[in-house]
Backbone atoms as SQL, in Angstrom:
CREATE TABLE atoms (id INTEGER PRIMARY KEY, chain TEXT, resi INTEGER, resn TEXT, atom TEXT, x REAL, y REAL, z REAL);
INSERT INTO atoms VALUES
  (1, 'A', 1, 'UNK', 'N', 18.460, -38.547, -3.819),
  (2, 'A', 1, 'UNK', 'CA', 17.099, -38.828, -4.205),
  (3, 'A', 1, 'UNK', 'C', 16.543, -37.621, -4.949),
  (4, 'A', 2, 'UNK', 'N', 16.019, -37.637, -6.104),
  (5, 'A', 2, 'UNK', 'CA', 15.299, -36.585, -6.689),
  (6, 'A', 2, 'UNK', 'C', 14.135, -36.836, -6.656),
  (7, 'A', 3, 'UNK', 'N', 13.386, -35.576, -6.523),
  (8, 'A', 3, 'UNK', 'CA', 11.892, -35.616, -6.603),
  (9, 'A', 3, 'UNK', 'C', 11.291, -34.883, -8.098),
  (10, 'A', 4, 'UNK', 'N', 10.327, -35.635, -8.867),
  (11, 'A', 4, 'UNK', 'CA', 9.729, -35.110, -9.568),
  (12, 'A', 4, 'UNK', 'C', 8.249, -34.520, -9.262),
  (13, 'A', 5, 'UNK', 'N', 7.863, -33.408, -9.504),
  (14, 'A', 5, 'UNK', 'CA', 6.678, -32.861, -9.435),
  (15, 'A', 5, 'UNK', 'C', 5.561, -33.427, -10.441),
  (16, 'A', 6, 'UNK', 'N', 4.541, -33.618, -10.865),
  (17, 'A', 6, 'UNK', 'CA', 3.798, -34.047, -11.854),
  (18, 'A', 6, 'UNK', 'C', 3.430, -32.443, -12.490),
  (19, 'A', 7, 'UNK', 'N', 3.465, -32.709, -13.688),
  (20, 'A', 7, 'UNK', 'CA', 3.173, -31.229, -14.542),
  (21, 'A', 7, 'UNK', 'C', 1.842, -30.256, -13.696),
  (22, 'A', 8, 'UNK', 'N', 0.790, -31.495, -13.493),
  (23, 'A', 8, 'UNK', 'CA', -0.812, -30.862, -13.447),
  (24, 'A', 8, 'UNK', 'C', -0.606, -29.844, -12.012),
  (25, 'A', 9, 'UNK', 'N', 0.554, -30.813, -10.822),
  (26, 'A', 9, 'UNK', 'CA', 0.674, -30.019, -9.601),
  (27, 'A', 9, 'UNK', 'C', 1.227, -28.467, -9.996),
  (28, 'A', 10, 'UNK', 'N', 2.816, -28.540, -10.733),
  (29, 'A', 10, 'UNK', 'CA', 3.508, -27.536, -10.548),
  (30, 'A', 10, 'UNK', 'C', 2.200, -26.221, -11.321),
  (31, 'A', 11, 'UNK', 'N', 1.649, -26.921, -12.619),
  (32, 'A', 11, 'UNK', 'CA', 0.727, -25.303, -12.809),
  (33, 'A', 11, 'UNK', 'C', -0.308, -25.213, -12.134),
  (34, 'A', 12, 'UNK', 'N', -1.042, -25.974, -10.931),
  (35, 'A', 12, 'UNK', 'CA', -1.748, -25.795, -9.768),
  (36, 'A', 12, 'UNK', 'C', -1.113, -24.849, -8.775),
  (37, 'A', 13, 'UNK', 'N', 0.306, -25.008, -8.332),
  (38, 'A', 13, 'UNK', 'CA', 0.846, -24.161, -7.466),
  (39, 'A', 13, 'UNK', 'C', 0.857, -22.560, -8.569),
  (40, 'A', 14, 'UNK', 'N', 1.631, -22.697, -9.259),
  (41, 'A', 14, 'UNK', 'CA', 2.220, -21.489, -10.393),
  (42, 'A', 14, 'UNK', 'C', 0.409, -20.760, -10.240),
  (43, 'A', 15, 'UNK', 'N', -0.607, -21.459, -10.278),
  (44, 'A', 15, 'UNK', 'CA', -1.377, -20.624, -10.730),
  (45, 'A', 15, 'UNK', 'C', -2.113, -20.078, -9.117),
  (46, 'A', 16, 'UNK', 'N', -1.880, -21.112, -7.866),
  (47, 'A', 16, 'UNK', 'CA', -1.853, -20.372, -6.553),
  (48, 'A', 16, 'UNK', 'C', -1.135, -19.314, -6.427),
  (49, 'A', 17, 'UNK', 'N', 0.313, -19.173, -6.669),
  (50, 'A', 17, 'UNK', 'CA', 1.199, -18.340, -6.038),
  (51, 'A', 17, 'UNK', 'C', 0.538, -16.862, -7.216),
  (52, 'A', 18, 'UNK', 'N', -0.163, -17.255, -8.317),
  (53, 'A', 18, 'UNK', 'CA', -0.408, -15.672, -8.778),
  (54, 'A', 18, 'UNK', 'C', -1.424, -14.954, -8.069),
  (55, 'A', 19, 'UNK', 'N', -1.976, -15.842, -7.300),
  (56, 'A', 19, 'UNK', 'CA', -3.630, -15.376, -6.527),
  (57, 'A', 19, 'UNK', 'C', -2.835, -14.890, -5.367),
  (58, 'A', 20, 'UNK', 'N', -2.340, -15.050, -4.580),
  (59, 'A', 20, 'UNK', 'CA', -1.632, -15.193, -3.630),
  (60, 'A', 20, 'UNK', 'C', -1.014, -13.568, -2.867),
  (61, 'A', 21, 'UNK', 'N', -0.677, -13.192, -4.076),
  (62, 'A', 21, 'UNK', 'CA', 0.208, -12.014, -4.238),
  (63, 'A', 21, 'UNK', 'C', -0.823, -10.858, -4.163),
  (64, 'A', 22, 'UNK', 'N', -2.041, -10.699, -4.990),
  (65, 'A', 22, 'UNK', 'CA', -3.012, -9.710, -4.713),
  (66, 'A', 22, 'UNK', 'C', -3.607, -9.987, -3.208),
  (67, 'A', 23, 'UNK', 'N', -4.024, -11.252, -2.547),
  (68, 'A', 23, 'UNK', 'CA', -4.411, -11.669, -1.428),
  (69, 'A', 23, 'UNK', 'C', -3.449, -11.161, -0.297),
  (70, 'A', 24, 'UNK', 'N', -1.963, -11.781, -0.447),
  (71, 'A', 24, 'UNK', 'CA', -0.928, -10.420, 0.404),
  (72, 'A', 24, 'UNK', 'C', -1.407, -9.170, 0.321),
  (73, 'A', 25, 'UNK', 'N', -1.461, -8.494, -0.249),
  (74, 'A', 25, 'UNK', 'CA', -1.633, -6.999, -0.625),
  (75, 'A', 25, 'UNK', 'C', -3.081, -6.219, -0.043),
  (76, 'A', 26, 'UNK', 'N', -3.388, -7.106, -0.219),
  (77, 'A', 26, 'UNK', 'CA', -5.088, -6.785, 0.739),
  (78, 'A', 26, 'UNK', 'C', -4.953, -7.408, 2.205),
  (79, 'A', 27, 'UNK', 'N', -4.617, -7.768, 2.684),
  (80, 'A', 27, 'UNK', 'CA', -4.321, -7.635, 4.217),
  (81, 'A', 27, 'UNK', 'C', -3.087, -7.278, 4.239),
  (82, 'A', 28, 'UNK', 'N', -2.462, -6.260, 3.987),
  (83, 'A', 28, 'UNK', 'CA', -1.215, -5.446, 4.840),
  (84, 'A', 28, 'UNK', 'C', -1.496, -4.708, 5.663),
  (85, 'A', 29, 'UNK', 'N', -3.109, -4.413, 6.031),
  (86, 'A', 29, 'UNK', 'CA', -3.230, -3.381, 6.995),
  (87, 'A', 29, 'UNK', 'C', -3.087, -4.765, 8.639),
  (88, 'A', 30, 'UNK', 'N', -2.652, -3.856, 9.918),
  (89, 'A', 30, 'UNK', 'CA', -2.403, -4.467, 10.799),
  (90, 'A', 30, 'UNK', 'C', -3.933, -4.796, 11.336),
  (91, 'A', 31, 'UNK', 'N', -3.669, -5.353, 11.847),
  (92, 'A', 31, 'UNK', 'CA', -4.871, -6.268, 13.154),
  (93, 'A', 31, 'UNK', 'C', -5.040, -4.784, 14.062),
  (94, 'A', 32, 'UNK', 'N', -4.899, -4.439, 14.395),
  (95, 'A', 32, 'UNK', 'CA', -5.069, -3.379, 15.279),
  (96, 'A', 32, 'UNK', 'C', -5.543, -2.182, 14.614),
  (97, 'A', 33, 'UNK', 'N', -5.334, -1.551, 13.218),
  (98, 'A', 33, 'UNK', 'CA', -6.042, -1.148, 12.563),
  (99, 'A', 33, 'UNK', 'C', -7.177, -1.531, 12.150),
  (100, 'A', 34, 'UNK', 'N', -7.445, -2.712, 11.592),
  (101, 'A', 34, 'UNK', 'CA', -8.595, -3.325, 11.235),
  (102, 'A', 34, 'UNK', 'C', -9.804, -3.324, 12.860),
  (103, 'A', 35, 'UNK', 'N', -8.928, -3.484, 13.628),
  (104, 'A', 35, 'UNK', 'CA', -10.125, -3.295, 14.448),
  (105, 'A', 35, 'UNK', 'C', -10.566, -2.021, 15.035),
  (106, 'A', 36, 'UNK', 'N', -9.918, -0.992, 15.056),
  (107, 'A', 36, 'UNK', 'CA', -10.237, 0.105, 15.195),
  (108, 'A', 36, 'UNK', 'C', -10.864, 0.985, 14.641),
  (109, 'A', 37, 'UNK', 'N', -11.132, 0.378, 13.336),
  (110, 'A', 37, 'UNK', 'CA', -11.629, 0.639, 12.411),
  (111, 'A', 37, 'UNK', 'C', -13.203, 0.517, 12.620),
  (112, 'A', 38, 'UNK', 'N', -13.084, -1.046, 12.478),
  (113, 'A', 38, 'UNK', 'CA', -14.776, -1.678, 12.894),
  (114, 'A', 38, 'UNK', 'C', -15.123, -1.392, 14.443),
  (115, 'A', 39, 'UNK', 'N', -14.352, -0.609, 15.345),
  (116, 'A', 39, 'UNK', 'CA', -15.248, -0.477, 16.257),
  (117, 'A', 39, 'UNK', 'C', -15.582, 1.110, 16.342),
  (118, 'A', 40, 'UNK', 'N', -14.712, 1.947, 15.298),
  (119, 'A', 40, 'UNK', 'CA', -15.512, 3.327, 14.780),
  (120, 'A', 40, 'UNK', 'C', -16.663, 3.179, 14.061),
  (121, 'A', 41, 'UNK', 'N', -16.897, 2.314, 13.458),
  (122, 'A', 41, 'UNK', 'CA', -17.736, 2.106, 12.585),
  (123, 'A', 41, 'UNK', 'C', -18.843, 1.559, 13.366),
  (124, 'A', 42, 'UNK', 'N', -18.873, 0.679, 14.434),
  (125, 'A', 42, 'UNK', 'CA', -19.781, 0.340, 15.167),
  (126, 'A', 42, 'UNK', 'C', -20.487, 1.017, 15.726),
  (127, 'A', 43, 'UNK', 'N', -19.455, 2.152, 16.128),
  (128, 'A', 43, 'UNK', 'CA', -20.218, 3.145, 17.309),
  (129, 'A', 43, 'UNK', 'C', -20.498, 4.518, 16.454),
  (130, 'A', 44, 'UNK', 'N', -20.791, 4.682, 15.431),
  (131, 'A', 44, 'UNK', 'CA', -21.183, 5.177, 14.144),
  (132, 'A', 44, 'UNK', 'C', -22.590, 4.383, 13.737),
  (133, 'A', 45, 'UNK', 'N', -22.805, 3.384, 13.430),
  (134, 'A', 45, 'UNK', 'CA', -23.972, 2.657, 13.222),
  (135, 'A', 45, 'UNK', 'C', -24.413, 1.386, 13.476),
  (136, 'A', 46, 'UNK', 'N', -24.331, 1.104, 14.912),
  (137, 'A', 46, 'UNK', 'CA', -24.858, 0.146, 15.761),
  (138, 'A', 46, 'UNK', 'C', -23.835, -0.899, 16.308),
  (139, 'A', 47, 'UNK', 'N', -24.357, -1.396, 17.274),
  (140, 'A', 47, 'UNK', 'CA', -23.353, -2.348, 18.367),
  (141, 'A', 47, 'UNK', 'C', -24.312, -4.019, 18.004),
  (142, 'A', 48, 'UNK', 'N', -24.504, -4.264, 16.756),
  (143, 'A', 48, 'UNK', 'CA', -25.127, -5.667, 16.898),
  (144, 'A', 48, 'UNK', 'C', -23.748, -6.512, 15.910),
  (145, 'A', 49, 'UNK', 'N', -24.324, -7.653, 15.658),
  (146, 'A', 49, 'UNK', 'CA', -23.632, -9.025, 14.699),
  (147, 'A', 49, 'UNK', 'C', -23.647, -7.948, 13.268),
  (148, 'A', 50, 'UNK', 'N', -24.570, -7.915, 12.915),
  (149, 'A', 50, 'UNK', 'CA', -24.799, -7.463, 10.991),
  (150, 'A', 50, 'UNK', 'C', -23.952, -6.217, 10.998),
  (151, 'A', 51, 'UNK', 'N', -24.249, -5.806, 11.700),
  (152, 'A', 51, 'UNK', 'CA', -23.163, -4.423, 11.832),
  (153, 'A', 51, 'UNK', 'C', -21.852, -4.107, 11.432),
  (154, 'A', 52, 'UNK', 'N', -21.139, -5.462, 12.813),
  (155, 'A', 52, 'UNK', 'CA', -20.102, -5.452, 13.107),
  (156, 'A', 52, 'UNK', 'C', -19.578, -6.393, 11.432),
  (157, 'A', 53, 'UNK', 'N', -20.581, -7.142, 11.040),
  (158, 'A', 53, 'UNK', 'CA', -19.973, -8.155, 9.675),
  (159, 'A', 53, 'UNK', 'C', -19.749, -6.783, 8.302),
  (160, 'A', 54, 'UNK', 'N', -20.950, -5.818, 8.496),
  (161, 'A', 54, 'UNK', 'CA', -20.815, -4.663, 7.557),
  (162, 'A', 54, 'UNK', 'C', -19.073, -3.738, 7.437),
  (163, 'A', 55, 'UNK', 'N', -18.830, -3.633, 8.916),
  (164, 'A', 55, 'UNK', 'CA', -17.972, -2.703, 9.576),
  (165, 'A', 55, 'UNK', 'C', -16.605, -3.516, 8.725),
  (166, 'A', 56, 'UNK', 'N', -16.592, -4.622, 8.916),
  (167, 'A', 56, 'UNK', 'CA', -15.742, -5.409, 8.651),
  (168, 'A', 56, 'UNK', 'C', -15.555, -5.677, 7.566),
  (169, 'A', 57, 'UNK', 'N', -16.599, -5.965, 6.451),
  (170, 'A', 57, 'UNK', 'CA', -16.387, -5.659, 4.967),
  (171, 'A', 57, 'UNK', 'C', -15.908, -4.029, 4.286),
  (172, 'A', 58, 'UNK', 'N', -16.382, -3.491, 5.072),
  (173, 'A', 58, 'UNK', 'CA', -15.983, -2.093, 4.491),
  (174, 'A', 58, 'UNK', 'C', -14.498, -1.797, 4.451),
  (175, 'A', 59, 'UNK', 'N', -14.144, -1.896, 5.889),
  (176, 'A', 59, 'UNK', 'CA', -12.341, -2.039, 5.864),
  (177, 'A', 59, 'UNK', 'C', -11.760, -2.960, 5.212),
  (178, 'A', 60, 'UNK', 'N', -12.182, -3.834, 4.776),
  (179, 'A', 60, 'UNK', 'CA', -11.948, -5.127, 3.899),
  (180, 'A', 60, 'UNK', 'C', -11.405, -4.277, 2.228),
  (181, 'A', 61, 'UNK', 'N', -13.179, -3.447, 1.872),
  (182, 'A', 61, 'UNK', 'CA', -13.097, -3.148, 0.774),
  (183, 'A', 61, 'UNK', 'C', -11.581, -2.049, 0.621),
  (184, 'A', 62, 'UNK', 'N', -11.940, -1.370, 1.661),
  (185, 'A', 62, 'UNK', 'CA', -10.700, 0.086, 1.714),
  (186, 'A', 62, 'UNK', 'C', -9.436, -0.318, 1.442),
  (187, 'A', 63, 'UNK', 'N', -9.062, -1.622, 2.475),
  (188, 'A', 63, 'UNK', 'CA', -7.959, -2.487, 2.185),
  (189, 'A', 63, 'UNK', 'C', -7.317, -3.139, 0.930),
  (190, 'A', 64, 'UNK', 'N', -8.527, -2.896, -0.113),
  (191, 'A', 64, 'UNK', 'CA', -7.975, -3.761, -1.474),
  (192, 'A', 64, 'UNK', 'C', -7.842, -2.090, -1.969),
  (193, 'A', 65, 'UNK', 'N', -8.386, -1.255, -1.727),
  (194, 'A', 65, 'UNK', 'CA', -8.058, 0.002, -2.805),
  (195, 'A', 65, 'UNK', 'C', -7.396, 0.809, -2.496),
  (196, 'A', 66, 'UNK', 'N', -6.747, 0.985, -1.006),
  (197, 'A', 66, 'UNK', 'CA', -5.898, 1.853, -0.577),
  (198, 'A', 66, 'UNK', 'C', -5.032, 1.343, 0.113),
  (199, 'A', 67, 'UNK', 'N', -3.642, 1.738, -0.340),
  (200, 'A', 67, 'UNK', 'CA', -2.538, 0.845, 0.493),
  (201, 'A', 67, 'UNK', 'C', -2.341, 1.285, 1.989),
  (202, 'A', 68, 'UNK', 'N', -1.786, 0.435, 2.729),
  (203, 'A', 68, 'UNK', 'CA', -1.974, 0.786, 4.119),
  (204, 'A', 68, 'UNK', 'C', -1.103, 1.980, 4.553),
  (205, 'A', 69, 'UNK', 'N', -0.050, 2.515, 3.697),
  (206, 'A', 69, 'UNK', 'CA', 0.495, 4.023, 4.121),
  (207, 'A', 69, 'UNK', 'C', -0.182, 4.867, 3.948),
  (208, 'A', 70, 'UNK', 'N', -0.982, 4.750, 3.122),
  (209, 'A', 70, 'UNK', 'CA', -1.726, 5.779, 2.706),
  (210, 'A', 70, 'UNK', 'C', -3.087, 6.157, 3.742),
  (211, 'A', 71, 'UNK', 'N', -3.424, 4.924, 3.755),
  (212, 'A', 71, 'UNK', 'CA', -4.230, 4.558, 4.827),
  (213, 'A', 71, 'UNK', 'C', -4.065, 5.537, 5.996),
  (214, 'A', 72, 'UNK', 'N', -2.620, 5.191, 7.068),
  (215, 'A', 72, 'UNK', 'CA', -2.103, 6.003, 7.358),
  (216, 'A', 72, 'UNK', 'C', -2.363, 7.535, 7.780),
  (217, 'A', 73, 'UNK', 'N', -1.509, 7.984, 6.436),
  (218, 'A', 73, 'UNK', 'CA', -1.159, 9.444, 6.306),
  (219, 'A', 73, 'UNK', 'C', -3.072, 9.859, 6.140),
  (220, 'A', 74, 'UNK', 'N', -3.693, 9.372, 5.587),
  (221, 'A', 74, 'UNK', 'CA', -5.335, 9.850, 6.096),
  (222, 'A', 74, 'UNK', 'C', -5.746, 9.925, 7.018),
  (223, 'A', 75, 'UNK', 'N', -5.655, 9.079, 8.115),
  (224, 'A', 75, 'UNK', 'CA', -6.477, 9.160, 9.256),
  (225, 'A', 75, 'UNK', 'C', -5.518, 10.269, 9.948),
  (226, 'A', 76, 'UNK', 'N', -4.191, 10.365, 9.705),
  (227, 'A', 76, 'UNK', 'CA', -3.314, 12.234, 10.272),
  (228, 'A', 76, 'UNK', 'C', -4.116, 12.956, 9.658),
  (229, 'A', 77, 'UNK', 'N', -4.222, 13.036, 8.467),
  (230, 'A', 77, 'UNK', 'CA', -4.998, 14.487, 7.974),
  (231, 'A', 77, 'UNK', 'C', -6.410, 14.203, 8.932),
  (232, 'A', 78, 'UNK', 'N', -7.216, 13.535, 8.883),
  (233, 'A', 78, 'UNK', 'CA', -8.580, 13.703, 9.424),
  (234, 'A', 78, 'UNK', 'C', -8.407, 14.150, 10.577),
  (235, 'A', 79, 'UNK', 'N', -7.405, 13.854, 11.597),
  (236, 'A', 79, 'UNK', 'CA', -7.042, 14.071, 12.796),
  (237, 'A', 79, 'UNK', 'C', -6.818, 15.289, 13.371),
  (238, 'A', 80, 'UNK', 'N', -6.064, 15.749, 12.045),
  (239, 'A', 80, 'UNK', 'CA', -5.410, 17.005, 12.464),
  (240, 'A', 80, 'UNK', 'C', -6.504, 18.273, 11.955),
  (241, 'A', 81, 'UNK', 'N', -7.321, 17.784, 10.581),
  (242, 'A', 81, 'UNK', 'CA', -8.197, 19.266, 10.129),
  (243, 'A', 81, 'UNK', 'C', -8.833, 19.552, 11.436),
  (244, 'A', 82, 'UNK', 'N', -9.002, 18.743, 12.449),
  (245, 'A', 82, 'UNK', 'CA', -9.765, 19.200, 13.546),
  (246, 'A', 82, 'UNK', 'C', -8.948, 20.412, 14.654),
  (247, 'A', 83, 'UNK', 'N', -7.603, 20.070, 14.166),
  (248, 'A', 83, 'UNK', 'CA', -6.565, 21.208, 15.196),
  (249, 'A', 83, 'UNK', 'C', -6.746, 22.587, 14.634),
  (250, 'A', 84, 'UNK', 'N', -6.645, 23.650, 15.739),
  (251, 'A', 84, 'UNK', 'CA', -6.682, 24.574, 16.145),
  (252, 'A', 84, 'UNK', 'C', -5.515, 25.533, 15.333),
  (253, 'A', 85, 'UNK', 'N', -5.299, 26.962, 14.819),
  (254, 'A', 85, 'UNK', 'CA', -3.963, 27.473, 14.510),
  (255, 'A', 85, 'UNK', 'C', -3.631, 26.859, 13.157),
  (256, 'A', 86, 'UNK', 'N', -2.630, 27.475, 12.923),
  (257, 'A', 86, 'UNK', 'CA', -1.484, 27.146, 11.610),
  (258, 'A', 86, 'UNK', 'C', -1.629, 25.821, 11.455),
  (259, 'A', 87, 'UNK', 'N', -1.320, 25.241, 12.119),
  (260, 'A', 87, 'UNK', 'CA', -1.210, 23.560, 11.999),
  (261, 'A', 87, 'UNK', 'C', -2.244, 23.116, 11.281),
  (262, 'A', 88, 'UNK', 'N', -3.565, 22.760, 12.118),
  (263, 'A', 88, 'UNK', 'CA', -4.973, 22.923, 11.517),
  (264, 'A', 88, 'UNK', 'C', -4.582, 23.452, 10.160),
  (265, 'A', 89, 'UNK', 'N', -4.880, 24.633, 9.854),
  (266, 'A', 89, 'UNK', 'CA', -5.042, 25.083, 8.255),
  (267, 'A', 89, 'UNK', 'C', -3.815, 24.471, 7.765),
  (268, 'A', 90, 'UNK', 'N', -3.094, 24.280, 7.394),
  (269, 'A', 90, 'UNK', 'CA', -2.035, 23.330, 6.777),
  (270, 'A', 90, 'UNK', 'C', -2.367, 22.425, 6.447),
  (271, 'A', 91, 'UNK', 'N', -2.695, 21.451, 7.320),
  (272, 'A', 91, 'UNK', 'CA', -3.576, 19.927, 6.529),
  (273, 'A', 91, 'UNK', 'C', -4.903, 20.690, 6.330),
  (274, 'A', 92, 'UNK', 'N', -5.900, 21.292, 6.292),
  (275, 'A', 92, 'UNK', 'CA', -6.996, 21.755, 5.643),
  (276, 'A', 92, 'UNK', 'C', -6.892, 22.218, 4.492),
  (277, 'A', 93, 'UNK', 'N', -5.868, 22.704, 4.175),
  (278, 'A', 93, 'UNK', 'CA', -5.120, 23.665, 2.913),
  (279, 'A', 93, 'UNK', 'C', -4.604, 22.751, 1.964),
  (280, 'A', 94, 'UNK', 'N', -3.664, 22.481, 2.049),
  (281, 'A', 94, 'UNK', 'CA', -2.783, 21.422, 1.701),
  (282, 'A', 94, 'UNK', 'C', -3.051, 20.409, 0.832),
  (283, 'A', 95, 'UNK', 'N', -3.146, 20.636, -0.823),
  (284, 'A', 95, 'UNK', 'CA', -3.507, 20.594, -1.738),
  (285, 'A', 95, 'UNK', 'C', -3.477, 18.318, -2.003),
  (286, 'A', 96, 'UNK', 'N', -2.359, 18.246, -1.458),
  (287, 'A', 96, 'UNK', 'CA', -1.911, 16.863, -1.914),
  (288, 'A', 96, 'UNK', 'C', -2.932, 15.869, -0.958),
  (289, 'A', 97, 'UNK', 'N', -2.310, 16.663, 0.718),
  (290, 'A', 97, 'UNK', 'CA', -3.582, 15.897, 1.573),
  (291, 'A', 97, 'UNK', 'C', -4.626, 15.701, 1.284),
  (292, 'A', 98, 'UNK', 'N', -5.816, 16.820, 0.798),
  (293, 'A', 98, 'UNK', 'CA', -6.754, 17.240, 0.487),
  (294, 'A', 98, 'UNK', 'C', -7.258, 16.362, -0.597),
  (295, 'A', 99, 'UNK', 'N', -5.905, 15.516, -1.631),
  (296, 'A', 99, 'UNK', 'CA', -6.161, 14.906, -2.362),
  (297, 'A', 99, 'UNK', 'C', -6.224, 13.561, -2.171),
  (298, 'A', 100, 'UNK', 'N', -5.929, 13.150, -1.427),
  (299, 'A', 100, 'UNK', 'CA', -5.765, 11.835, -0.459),
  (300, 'A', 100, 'UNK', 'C', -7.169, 11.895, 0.709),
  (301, 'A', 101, 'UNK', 'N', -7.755, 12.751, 1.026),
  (302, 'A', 101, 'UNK', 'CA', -8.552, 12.606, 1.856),
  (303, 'A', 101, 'UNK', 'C', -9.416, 12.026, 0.870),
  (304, 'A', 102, 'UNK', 'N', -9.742, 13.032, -0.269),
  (305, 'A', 102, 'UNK', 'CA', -11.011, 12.441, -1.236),
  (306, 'A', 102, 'UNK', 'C', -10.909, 11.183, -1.987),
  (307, 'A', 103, 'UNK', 'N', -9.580, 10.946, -1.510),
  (308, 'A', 103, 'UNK', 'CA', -9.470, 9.347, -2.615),
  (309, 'A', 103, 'UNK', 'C', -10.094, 8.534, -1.401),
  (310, 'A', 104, 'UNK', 'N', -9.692, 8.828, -0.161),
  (311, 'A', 104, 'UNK', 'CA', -10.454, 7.652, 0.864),
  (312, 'A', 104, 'UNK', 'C', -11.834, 7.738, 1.007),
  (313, 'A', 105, 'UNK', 'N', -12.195, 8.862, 0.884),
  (314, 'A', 105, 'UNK', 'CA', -13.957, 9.158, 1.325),
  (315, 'A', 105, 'UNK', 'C', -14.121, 8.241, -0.020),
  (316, 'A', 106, 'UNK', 'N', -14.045, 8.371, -1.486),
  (317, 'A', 106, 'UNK', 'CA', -14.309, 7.473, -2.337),
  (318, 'A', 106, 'UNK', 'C', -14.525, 6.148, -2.392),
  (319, 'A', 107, 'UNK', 'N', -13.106, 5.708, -1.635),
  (320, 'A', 107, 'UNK', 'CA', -12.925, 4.121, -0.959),
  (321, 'A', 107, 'UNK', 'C', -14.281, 3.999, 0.031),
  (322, 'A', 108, 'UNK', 'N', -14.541, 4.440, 0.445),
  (323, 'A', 108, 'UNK', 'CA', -15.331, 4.645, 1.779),
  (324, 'A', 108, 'UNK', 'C', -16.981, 4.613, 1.092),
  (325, 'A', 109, 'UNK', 'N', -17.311, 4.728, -0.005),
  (326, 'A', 109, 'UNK', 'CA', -18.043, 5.287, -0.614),
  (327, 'A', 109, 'UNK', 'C', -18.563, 3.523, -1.153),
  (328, 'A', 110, 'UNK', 'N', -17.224, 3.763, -1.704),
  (329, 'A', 110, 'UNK', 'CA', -17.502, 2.196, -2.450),
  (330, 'A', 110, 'UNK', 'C', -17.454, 1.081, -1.295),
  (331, 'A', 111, 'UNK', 'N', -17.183, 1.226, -0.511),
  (332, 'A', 111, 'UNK', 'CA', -16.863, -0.129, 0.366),
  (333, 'A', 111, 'UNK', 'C', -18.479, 0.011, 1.113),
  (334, 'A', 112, 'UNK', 'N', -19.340, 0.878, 1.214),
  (335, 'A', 112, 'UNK', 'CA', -20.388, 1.501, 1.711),
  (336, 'A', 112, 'UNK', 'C', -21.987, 0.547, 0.680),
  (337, 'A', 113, 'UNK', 'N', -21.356, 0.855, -0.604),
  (338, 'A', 113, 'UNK', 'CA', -21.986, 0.477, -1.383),
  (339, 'A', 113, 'UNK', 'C', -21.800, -0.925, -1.287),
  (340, 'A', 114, 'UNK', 'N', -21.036, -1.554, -1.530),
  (341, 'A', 114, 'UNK', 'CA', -20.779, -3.593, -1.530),
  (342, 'A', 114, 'UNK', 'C', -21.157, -3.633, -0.286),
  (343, 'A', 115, 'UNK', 'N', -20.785, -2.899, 1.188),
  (344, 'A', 115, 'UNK', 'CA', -20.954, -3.694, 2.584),
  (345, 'A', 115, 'UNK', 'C', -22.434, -3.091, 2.830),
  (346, 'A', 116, 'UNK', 'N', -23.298, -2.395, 2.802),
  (347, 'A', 116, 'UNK', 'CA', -24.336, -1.657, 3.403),
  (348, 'A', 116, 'UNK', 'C', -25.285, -1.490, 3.050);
């Protein structure tokens, strides 16, 4: 038995599967990130509904502009400028980190602006 597709379907799908692919790419961050996220953000600027919908667009926005490794390797640097010793100054120092921190505060900036 063969099946034929009708033309109008197959460039209906063809033109889903191109949307599709940026839509993957913006949720690669995990569920468990995403919420850890919005409940820093909560307890940063309030425990209500509008809040928590703000909190949630913002990681939304971060999510389309920063890939989730990167993602990542930021919240180590933020983690660590707070350590004590050599270590501490290393990620404080540390020209590339340093350059990755400011690309997220940016993200952060903009996702601030659309959610807030």
């Amino acid at each position: 038995m063969h099946h034929v597709i009708p033309r109008s379907a197959a460039i209906a799908l063809a033109g889903g599967l191109m949307f599709a692919a940026p839509l993957a790419l913006a949720n690669d961050y995990p569920t468990s990130t995403r919420v850890d996220y919005v409940l820093g953000c909560m307890a940063a600027n309030g425990q209500n509904h509008l809040v928590m919908q703000q909190c949630s667009c913002s990681i939304d926005v971060i999510a389309e502009l920063i890939p989730y490794e990167e993602y990542e390797s930021v919240e180590t640097v933020m983690r660590m400028n707070d350590q004590r010793g050599e270590l501490g100054v290393l990620f404080r120092t540390e020209r590339g980190l340093q350059d990755q921190l400011r690309q997220f505060r940016s993200a952060q900036a903009e996702a601030d602006l659309r959610c807030f």
